[in-house]
C-alpha positions as YAML, in Angstrom:
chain: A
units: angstrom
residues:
- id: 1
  name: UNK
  ca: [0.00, 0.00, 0.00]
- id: 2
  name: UNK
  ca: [2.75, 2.05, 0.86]
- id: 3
  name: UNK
  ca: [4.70, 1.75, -2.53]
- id: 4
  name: UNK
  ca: [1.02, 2.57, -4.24]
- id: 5
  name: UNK
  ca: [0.89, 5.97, -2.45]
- id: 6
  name: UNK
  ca: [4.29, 6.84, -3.05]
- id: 7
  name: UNK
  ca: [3.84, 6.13, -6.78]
- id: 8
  name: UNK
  ca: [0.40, 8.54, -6.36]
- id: 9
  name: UNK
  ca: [2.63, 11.12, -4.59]
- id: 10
  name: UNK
  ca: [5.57, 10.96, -8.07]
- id: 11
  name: UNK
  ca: [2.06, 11.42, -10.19]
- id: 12
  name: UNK
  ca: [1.10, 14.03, -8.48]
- id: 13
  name: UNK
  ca: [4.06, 16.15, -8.71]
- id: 14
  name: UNK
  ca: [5.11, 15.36, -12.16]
- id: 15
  name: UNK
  ca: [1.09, 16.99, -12.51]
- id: 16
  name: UNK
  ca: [1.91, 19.57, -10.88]
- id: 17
  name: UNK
  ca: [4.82, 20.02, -12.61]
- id: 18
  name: UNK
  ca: [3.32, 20.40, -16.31]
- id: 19
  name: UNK
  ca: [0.91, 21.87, -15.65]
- id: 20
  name: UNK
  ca: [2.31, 24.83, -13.20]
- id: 21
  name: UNK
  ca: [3.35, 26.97, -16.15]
- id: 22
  name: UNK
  ca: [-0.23, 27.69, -17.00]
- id: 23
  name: UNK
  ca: [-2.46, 27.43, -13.77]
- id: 24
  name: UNK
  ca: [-0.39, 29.81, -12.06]
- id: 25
  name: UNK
  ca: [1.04, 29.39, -8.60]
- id: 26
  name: UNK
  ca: [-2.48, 30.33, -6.99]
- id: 27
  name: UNK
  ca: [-4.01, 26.84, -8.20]
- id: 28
  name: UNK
  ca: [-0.92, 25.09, -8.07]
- id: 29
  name: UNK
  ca: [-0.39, 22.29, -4.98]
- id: 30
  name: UNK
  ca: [2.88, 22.97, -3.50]
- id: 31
  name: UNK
  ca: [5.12, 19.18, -2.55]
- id: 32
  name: UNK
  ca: [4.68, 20.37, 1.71]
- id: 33
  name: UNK
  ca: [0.15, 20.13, 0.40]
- id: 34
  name: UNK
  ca: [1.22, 17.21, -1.62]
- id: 35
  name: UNK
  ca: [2.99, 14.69, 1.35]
- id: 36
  name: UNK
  ca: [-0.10, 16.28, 3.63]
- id: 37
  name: UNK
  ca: [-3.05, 14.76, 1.88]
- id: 38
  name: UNK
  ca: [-0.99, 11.08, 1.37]
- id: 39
  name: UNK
  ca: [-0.12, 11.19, 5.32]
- id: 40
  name: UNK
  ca: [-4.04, 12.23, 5.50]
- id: 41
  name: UNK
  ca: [-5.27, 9.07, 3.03]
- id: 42
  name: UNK
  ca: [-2.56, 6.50, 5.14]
- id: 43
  name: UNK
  ca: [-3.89, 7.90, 8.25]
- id: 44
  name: UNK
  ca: [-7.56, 7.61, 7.51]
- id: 45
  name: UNK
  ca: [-6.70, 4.13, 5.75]
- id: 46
  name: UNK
  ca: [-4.82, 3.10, 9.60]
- id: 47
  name: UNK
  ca: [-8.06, 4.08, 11.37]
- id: 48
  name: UNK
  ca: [-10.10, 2.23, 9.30]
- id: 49
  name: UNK
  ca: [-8.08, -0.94, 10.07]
- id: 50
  name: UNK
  ca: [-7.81, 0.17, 14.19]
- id: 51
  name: UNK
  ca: [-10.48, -1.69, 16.75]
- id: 52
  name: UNK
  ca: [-12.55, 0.80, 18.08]
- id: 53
  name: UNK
  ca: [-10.76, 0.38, 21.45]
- id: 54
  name: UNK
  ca: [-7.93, 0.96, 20.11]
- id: 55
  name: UNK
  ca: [-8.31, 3.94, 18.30]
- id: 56
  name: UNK
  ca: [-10.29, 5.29, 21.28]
- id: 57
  name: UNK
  ca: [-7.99, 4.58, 23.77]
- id: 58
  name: UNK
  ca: [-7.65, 7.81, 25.43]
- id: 59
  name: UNK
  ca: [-11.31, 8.46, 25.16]
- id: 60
  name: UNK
  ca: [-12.89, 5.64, 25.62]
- id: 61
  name: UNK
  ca: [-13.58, 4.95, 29.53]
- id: 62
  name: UNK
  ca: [-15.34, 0.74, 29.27]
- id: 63
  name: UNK
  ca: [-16.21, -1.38, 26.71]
- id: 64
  name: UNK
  ca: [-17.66, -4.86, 25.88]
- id: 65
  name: UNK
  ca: [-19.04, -6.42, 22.80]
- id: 66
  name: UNK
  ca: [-21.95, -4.46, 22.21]
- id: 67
  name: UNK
  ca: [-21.25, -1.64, 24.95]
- id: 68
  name: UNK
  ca: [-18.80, 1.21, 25.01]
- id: 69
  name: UNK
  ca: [-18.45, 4.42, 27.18]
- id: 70
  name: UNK
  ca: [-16.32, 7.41, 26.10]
- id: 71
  name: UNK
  ca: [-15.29, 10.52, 27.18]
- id: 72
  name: UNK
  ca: [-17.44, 13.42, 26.45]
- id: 73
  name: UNK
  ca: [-15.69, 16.88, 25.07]
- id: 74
  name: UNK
  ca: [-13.09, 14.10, 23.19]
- id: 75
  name: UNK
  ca: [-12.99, 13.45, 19.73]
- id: 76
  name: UNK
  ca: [-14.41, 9.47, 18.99]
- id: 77
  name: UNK
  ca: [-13.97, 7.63, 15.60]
- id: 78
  name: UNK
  ca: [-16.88, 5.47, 15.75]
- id: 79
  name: UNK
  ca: [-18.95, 3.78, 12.18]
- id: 80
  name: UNK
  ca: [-22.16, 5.11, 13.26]
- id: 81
  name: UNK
  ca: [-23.79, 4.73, 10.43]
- id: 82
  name: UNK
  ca: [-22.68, 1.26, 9.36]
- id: 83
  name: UNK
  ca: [-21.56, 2.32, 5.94]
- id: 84
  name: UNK
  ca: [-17.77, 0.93, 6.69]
- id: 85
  name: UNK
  ca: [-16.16, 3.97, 7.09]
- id: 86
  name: UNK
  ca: [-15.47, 5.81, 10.66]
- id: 87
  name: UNK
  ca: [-17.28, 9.26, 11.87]
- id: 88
  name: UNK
  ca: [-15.63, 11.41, 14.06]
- id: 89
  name: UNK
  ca: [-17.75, 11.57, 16.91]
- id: 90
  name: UNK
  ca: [-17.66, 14.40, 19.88]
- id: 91
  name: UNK
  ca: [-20.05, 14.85, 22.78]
- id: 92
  name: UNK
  ca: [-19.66, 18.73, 23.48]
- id: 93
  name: UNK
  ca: [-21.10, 19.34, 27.08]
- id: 94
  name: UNK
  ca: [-20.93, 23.35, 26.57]
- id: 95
  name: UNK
  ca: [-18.24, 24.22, 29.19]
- id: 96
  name: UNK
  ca: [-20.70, 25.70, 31.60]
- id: 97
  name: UNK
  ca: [-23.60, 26.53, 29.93]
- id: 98
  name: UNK
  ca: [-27.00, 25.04, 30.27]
- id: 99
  name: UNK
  ca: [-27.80, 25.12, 26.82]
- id: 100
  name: UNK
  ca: [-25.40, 25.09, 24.33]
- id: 101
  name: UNK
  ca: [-24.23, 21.45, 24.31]
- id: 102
  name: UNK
  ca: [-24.03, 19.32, 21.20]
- id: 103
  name: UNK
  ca: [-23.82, 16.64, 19.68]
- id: 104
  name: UNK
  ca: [-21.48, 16.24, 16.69]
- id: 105
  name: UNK
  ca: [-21.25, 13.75, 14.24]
- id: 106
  name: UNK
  ca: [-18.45, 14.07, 10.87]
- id: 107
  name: UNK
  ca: [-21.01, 14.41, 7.54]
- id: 108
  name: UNK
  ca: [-24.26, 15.33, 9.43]
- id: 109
  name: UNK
  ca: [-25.78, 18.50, 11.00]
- id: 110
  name: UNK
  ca: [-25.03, 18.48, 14.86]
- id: 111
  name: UNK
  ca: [-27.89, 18.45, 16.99]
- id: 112
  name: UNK
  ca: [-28.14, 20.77, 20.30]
- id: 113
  name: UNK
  ca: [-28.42, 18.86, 23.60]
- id: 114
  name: UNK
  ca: [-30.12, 20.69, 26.28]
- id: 115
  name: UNK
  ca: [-27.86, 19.86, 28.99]
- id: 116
  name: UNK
  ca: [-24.70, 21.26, 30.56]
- id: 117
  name: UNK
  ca: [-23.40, 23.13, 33.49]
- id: 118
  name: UNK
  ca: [-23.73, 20.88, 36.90]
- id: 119
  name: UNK
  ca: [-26.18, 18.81, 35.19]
- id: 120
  name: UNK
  ca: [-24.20, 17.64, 31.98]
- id: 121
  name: UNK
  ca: [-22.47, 14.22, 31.60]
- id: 122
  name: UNK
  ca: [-18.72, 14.07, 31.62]
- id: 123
  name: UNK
  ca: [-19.24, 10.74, 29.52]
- id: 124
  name: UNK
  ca: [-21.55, 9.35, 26.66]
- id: 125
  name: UNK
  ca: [-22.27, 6.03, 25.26]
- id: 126
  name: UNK
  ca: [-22.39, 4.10, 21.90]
- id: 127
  name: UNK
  ca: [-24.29, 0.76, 21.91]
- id: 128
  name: UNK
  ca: [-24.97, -2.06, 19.27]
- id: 129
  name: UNK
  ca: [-28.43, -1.96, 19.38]
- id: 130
  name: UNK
  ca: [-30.50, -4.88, 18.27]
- id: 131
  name: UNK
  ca: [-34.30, -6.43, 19.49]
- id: 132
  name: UNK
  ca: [-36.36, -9.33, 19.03]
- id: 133
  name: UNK
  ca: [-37.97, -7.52, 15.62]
- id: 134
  name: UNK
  ca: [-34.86, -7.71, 13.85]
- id: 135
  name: UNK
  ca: [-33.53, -3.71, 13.66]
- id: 136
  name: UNK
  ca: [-30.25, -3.20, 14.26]
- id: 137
  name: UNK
  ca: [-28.49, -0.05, 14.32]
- id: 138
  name: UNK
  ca: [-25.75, 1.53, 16.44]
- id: 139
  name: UNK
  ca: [-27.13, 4.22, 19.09]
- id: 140
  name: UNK
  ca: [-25.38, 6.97, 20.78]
- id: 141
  name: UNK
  ca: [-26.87, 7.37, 24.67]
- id: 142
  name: UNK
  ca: [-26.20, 10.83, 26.58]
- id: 143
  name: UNK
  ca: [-27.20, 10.35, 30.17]
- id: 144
  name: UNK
  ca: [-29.33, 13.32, 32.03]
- id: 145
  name: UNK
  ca: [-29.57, 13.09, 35.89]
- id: 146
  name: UNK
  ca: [-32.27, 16.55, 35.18]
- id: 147
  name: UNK
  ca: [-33.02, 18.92, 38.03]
- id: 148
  name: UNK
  ca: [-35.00, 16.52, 40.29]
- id: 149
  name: UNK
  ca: [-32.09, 13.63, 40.31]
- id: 150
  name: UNK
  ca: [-34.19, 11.83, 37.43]
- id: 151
  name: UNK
  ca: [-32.75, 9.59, 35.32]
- id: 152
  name: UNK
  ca: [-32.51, 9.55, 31.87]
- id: 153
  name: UNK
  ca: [-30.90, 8.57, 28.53]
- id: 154
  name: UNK
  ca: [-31.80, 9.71, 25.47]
- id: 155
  name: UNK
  ca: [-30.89, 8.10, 22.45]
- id: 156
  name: UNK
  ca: [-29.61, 9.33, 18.87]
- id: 157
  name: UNK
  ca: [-28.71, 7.32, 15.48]
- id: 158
  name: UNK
  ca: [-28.43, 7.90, 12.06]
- id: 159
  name: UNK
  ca: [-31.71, 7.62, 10.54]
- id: 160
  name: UNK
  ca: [-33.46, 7.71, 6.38]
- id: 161
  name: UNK
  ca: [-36.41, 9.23, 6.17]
- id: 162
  name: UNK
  ca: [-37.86, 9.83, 2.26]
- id: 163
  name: UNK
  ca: [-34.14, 9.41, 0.75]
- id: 164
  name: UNK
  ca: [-32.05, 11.66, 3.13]
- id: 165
  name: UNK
  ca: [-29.47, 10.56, 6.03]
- id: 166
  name: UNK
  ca: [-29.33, 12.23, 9.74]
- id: 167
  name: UNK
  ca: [-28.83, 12.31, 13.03]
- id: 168
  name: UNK
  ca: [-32.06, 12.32, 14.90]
- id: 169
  name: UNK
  ca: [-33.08, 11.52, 18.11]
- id: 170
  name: UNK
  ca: [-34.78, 8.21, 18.28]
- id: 171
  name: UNK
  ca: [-36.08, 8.17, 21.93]
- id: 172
  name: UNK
  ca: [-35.35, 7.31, 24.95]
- id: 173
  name: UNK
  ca: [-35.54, 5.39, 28.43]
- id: 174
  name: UNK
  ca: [-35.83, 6.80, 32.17]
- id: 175
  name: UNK
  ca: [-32.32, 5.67, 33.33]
- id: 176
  name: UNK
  ca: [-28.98, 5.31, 32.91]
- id: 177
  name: UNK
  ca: [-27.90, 2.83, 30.52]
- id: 178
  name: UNK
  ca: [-25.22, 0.51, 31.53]
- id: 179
  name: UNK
  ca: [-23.25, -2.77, 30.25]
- id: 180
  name: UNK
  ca: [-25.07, -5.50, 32.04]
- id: 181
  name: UNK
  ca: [-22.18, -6.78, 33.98]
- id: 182
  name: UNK
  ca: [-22.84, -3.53, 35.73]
- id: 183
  name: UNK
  ca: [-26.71, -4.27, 36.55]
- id: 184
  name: UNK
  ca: [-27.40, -6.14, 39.70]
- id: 185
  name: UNK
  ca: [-30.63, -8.19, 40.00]
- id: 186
  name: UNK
  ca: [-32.69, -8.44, 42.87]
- id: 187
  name: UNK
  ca: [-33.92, -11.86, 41.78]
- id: 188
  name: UNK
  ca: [-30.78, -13.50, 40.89]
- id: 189
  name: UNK
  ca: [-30.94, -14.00, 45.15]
- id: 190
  name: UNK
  ca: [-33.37, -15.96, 46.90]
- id: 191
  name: UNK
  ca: [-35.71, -13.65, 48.64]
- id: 192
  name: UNK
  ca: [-35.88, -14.52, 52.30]
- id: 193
  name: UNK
  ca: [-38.94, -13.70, 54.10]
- id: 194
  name: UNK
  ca: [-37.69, -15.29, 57.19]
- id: 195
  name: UNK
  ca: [-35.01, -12.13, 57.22]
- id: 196
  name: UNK
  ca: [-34.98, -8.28, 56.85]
- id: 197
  name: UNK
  ca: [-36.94, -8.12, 53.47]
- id: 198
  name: UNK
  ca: [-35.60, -4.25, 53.17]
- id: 199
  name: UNK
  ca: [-32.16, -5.08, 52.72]
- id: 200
  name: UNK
  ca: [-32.45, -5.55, 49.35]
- id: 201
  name: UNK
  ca: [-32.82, -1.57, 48.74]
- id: 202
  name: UNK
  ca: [-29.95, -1.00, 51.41]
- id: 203
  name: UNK
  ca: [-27.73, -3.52, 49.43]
- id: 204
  name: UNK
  ca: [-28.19, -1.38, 46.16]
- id: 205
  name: UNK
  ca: [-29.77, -3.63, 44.31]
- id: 206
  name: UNK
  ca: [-32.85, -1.85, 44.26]
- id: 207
  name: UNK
  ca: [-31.21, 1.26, 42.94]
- id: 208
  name: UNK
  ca: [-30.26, -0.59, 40.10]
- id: 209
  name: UNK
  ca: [-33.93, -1.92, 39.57]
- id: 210
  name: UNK
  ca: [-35.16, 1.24, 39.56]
- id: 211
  name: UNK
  ca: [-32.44, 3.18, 37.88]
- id: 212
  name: UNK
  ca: [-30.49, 1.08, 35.64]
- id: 213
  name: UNK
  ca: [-30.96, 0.15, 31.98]
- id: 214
  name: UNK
  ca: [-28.78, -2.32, 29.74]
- id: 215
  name: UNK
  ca: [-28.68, -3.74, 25.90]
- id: 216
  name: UNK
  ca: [-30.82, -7.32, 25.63]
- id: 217
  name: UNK
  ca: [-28.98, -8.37, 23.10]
- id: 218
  name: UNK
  ca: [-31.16, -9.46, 20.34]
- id: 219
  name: UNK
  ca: [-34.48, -8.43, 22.42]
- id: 220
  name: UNK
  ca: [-34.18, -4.61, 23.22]
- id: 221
  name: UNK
  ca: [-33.44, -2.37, 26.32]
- id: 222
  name: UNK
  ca: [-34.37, -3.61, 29.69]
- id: 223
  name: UNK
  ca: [-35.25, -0.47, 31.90]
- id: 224
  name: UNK
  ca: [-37.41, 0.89, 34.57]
- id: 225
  name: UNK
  ca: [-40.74, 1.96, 33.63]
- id: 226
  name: UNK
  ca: [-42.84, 4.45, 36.34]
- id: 227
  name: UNK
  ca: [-45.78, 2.61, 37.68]
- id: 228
  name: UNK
  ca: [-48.85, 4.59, 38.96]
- id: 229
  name: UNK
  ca: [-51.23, 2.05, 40.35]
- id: 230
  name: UNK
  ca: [-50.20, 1.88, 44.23]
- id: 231
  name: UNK
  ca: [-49.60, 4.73, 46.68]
- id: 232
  name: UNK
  ca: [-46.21, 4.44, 46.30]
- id: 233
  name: UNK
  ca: [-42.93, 5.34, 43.70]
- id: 234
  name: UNK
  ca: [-42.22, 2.02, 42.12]
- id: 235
  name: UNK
  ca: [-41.15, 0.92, 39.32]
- id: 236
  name: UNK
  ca: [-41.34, -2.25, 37.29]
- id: 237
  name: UNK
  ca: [-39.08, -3.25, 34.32]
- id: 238
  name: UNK
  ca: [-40.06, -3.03, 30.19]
- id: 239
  name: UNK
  ca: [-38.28, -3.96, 27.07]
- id: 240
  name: UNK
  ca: [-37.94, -0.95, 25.08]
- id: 241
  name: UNK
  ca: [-37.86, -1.68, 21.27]
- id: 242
  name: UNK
  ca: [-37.61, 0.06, 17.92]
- id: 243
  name: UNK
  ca: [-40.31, 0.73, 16.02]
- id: 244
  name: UNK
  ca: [-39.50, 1.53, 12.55]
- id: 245
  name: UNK
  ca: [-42.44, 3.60, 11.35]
- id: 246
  name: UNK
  ca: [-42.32, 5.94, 14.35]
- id: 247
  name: UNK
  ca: [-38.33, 5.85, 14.09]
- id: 248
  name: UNK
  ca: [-37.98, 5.91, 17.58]
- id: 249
  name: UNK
  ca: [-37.65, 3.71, 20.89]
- id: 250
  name: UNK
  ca: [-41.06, 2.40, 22.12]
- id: 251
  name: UNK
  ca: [-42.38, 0.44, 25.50]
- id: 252
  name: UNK
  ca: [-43.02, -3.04, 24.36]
- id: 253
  name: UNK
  ca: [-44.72, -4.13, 27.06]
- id: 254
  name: UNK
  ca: [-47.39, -1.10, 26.67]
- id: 255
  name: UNK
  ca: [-47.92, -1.66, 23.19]
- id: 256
  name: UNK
  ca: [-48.26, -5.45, 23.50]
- id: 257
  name: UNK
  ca: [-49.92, -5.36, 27.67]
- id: 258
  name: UNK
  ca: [-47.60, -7.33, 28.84]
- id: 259
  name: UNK
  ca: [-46.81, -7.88, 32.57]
- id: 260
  name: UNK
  ca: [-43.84, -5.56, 34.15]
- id: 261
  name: UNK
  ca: [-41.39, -7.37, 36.18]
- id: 262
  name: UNK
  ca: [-41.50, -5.42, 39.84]
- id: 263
  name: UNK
  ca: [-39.92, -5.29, 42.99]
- id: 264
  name: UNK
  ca: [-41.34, -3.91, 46.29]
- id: 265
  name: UNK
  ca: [-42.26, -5.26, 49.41]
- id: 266
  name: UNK
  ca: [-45.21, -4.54, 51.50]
- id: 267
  name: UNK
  ca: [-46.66, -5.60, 54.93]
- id: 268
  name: UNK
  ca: [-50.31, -7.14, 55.06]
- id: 269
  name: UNK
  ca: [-52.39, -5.32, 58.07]
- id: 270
  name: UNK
  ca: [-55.92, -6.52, 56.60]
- id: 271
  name: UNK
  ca: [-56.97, -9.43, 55.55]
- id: 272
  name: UNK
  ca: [-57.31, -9.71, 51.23]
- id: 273
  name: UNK
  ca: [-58.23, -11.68, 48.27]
- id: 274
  name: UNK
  ca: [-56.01, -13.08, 46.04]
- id: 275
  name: UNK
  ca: [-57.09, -14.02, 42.63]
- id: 276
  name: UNK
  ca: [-56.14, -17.13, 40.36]
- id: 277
  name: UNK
  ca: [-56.41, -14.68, 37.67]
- id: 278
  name: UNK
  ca: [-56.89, -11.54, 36.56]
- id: 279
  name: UNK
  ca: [-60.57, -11.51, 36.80]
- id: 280
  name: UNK
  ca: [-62.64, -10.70, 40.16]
- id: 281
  name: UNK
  ca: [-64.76, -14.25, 39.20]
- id: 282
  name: UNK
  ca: [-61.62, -16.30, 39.25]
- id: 283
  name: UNK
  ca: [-60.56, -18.69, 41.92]
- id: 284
  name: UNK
  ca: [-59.32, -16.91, 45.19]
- id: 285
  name: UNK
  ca: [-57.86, -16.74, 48.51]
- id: 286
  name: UNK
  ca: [-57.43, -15.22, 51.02]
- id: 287
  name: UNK
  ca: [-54.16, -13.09, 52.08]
- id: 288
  name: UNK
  ca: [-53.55, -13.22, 55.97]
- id: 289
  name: UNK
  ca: [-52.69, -10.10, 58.02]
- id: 290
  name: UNK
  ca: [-49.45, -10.14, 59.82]
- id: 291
  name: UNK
  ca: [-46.82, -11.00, 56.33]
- id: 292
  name: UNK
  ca: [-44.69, -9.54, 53.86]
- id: 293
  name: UNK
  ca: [-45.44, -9.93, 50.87]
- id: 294
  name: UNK
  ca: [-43.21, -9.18, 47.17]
- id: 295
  name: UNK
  ca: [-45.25, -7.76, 44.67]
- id: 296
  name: UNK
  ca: [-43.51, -9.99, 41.44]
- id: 297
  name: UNK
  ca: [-45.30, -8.01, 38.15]
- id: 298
  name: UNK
  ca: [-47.78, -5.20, 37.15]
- id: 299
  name: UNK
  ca: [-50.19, -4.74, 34.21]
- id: 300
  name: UNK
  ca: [-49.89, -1.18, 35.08]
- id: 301
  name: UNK
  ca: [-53.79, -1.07, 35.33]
- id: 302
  name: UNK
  ca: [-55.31, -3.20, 37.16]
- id: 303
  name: UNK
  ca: [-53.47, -6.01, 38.96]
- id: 304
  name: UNK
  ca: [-50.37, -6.76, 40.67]
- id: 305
  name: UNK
  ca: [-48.89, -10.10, 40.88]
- id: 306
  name: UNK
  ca: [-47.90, -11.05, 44.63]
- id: 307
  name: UNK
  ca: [-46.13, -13.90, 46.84]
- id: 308
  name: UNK
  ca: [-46.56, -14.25, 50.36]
- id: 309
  name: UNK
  ca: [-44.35, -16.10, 53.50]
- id: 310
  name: UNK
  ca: [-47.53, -18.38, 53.74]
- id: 311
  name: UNK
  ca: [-46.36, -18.95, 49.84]
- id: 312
  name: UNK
  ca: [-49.75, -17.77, 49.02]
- id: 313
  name: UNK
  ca: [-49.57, -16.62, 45.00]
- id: 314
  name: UNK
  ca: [-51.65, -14.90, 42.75]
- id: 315
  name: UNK
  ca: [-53.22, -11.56, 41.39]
- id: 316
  name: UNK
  ca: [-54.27, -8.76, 43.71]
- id: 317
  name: UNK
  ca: [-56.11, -6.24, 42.22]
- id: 318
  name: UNK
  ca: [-54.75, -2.49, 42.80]
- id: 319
  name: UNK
  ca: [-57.76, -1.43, 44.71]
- id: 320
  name: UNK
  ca: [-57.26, -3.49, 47.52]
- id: 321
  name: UNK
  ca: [-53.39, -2.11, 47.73]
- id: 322
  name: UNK
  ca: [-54.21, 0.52, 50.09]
- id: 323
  name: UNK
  ca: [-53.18, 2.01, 53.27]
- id: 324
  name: UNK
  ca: [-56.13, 0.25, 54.87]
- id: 325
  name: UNK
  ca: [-54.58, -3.22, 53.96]
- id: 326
  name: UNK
  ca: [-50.99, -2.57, 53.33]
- id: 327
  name: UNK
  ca: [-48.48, -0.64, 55.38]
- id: 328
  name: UNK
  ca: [-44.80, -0.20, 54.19]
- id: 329
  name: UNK
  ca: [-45.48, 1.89, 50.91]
- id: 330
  name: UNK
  ca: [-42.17, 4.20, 49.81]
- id: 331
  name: UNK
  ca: [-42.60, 7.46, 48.55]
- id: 332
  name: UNK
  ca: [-39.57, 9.26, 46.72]
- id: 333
  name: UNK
  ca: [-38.92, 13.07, 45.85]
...
């Protein structure tokens, strides 16, 4: 390659050369213009060959396979839009300002970011999005911890709409996203009744229930979704997907009503009934006074999905979760 762009450099100065008696000096390339565009092509041909980690490496912060986290206000070479070549890539925060960040993308029109100041990111993410529809596309995530301490990433890829290429937001998901090695579950421990059933949130694990999101590879993004059907901030957790007619991120399990996966704990103080279903005509039991109990899933509407210490199971329906039966609800902010 090396002996090919020398032989391009001798072609372009015997060019020059001819042809300098009658363009003038003004149009003429001088040798020092020459040697800077070859160094330019080998460079941008060595970056093309370079990992990503590797030609990040004083940006970029962690990294797995489908998961890196770089640097904001440093330059990343990054194929965003999967077209084989590398974009240069930079996260501006706006040194101060609340509303002059950006983000910046080689070939396409930067879009502002209304963040900065004490609120901004020092870091911003790329991910190798894919979900269970088939889309895949690489996303760029710039995290937002907002006034109130609320989490939130938005999203932003390179999108065609009619014919034309750019960089567009295309949604996002109320938390911070993370590699999963980073996420800790709740449920991959045995829940112990028999114990202090609060130690859970005092461990952290909770946090990251309720504040964490990560890449599903080939499914979507797992993250917390705000539940509204109890007295209580809780959450429960959704796959987020992309829907390609709205070009943006969507709640899968609102589209499709599918159950939420939640965590919280509550005490019984009045005796209630427990359904086999989610139907007031289906089997039931009754739920004894005096237990914890972990409320498993949520429909978001009308039930909530429980297990008690007496192992009672089944669906309680959100009217009967109140402070007259329950004590132990948590209210944040």
């Amino acid at each position: 390659m090396k002996k090919v762009l020398a032989l391009v450099l001798i072609l372009l100065l015997m060019t020059a050369a001819m042809v300098g008696c009658s363009q003038k000096a003004a149009t003429q390339k001088s040798e020092e213009e020459l040697r800077a565009e070859v160094k330019a092509e080998l460079e941008a041909e060595q970056k093309n060959k370079m990992t990503n980690n590797e030609m990040n490496q004083d940006a970029l912060i962690e990294s797995s396979y489908n998961y890196y986290k770089f640097k904001a206000d440093t330059k990343v070479y990054f194929d965003i839009d999967g077209d084989g070549t590398n974009e240069e890539i930079t996260y501006d925060t706006g040194n101060g300002s609340y509303d002059d960040g950006k983000l910046m993308v080689a070939g396409y029109q930067p879009i502002d970011i209304m963040l900065g100041g004490e609120m901004a990111s020092d870091s911003f993410n790329i991910i190798h999005f894919s979900d269970k529809y088939g889309t895949k596309m690489n996303m760029i995530g710039i995290f937002d911890s907002g006034p109130s301490a609320d989490p939130m990433t938005t999203f932003y890829s390179i999108i065609e709409n009619e014919g034309k290429k750019s960089l567009a937001n295309v949604g996002k998901v109320n938390a911070m996203i993370v590699d999963v090695s980073d996420y800790r579950d709740p449920y991959n421990i045995s829940f112990d009744f028999s114990g202090d059933p609060y130690r859970y949130f005092s461990e952290g694990m909770v946090d990251d229930f309720y504040q964490k999101a990560f890449l599903k590879e080939g499914e979507g993004i797992e993250a917390p979704v705000f539940l509204t059907t109890i007295p209580q901030t809780w959450f429960g957790r959704g796959l987020f997907t992309y829907d390609v007619n709205a070009c943006s991120l969507i709640d899968d399990n609102e589209k499709y009503e599918v159950d939420y996966v939640t965590y919280a704990v509550l005490k019984v103080v009045k005796d209630v009934k427990v359904y086999g279903d989610k139907q007031r005509n289906s089997d039931h039991y009754t739920l004894k006074a005096g237990q914890n109990i972990l409320l498993y899933a949520a429909d978001n509407q009308e039930w909530i999905f429980i297990e008690a210490e007496d192992e009672t199971r089944g669906w309680v329906h959100v009217d009967d979760v109140i402070r007259d039966n329950f004590e132990g609800f948590v209210l944040f902010g």
